[in-house]
BALOBA-1460 file (C-alpha; in Angstrom, 3 decimals):
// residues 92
<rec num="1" residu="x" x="35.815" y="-191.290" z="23.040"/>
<rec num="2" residu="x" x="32.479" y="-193.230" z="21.587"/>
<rec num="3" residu="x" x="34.252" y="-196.280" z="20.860"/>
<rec num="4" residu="x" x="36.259" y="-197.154" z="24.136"/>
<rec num="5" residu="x" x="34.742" y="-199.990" z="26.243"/>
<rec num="6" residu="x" x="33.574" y="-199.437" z="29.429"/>
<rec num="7" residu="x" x="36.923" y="-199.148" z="31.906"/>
<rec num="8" residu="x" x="35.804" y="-202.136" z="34.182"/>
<rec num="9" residu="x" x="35.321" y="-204.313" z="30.966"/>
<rec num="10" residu="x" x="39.113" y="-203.897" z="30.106"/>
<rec num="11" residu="x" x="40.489" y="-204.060" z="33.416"/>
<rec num="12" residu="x" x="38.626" y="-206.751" z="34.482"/>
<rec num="13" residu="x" x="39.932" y="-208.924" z="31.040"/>
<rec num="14" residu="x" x="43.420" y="-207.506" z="31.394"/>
<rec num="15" residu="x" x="46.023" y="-210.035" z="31.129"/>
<rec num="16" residu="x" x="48.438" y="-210.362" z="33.892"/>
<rec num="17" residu="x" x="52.253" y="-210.984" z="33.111"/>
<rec num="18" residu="x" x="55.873" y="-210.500" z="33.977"/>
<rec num="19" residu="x" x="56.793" y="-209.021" z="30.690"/>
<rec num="20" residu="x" x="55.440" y="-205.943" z="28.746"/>
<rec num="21" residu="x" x="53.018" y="-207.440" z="25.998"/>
<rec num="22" residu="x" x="55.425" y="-206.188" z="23.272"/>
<rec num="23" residu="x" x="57.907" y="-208.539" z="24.363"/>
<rec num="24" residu="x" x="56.159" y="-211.489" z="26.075"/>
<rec num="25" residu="x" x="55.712" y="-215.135" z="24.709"/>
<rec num="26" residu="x" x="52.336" y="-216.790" z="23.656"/>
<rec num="27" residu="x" x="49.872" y="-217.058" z="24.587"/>
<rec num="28" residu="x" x="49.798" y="-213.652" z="27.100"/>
<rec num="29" residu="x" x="51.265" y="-211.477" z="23.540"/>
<rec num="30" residu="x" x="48.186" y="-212.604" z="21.730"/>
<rec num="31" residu="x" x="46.346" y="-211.952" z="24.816"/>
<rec num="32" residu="x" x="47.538" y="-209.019" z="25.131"/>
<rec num="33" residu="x" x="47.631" y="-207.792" z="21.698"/>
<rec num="34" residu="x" x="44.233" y="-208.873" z="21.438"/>
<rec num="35" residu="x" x="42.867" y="-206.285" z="24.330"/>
<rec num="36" residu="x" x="45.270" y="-203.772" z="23.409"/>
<rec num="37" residu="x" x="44.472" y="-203.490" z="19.849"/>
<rec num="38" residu="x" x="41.352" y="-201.548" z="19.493"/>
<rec num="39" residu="x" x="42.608" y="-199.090" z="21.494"/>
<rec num="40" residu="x" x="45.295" y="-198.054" z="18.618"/>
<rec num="41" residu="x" x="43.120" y="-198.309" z="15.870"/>
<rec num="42" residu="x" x="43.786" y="-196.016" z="13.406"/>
<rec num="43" residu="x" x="40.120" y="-194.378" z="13.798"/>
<rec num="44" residu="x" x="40.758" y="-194.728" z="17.704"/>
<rec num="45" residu="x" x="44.000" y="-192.741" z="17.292"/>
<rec num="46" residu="x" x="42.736" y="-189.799" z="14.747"/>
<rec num="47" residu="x" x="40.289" y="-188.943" z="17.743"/>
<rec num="48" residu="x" x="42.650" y="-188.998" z="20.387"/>
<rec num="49" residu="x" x="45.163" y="-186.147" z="18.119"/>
<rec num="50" residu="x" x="43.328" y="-183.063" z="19.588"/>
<rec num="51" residu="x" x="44.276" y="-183.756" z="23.017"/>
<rec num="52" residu="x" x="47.758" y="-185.166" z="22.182"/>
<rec num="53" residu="x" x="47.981" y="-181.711" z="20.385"/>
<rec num="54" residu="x" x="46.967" y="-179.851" z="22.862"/>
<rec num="55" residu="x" x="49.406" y="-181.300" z="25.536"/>
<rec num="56" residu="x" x="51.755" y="-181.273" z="22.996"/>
<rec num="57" residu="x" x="51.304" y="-177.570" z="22.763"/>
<rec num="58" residu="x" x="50.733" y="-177.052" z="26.337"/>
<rec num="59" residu="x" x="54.418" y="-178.615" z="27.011"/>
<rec num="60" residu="x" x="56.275" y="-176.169" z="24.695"/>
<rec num="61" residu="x" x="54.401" y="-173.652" z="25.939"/>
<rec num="62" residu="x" x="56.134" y="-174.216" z="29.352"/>
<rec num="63" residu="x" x="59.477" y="-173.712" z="27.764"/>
<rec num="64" residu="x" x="58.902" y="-170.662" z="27.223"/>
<rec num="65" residu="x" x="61.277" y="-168.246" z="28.954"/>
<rec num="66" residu="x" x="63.875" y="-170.821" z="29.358"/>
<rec num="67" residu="x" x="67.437" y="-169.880" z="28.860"/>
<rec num="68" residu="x" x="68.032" y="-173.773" z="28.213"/>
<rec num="69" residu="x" x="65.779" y="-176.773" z="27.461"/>
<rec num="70" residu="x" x="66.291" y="-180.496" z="27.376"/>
<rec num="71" residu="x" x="64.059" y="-181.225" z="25.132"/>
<rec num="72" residu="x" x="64.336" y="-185.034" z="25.972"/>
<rec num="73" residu="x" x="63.421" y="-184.342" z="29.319"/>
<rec num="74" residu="x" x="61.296" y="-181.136" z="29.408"/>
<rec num="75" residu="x" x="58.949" y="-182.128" z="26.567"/>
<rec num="76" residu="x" x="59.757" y="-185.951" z="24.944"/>
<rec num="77" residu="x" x="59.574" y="-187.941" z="28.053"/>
<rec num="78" residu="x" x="56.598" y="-186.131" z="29.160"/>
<rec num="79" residu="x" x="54.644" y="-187.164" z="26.295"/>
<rec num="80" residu="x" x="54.039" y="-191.099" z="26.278"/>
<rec num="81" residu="x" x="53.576" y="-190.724" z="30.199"/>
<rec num="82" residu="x" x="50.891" y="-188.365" z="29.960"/>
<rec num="83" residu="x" x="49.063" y="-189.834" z="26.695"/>
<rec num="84" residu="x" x="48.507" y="-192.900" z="28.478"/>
<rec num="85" residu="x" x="47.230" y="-191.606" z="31.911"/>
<rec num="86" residu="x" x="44.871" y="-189.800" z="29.494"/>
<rec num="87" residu="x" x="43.553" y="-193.150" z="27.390"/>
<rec num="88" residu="x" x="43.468" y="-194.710" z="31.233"/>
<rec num="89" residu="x" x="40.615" y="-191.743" z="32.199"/>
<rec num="90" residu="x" x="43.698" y="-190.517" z="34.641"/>
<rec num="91" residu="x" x="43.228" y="-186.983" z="35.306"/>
<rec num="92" residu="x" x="46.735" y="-184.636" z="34.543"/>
């Protein structure tokens, strides 16, 4: 994606904490929100929805066949997990 910074920029500013950013105290939430923000911009996000589509599609494609799915299990949880790895440059 054009507009991520450069991997070491990020992980090299990354705040370091006990609790997730989403429920930590000042000053590592502002910290954190700070860093973590332009990666969920909305423009940031709209270019990301091909690939999250694509996995998306990819996972129900795996169902297919299946006398029985858990859909929490087989597809949601899968989702989140595999989103991030991909914003992190992680390959799947």
């Amino acid at each position: 994606m054009a507009n991520k910074p450069p991997r070491e920029e990020w992980i090299s500013t990354a705040p370091i904490g006990g609790a997730p950013p989403i429920t930590s105290d000042p000053p590592f939430h502002a910290d954190a929100r700070r860093l973590l923000l332009p990666a969920f911009s909305p423009q940031v996000v709209a270019e990301w929805e091909p690939e999250i589509r694509r996995l998306c599609n990819e996972l129900i494609d795996n169902l297919e066949g299946l006398d029985v799915v858990d859909a929490a299990v087989q597809y949601a949880q899968n989702i989140p997990v595999y989103v991030i790895a991909r914003m992190l440059g992680l390959p799947l």
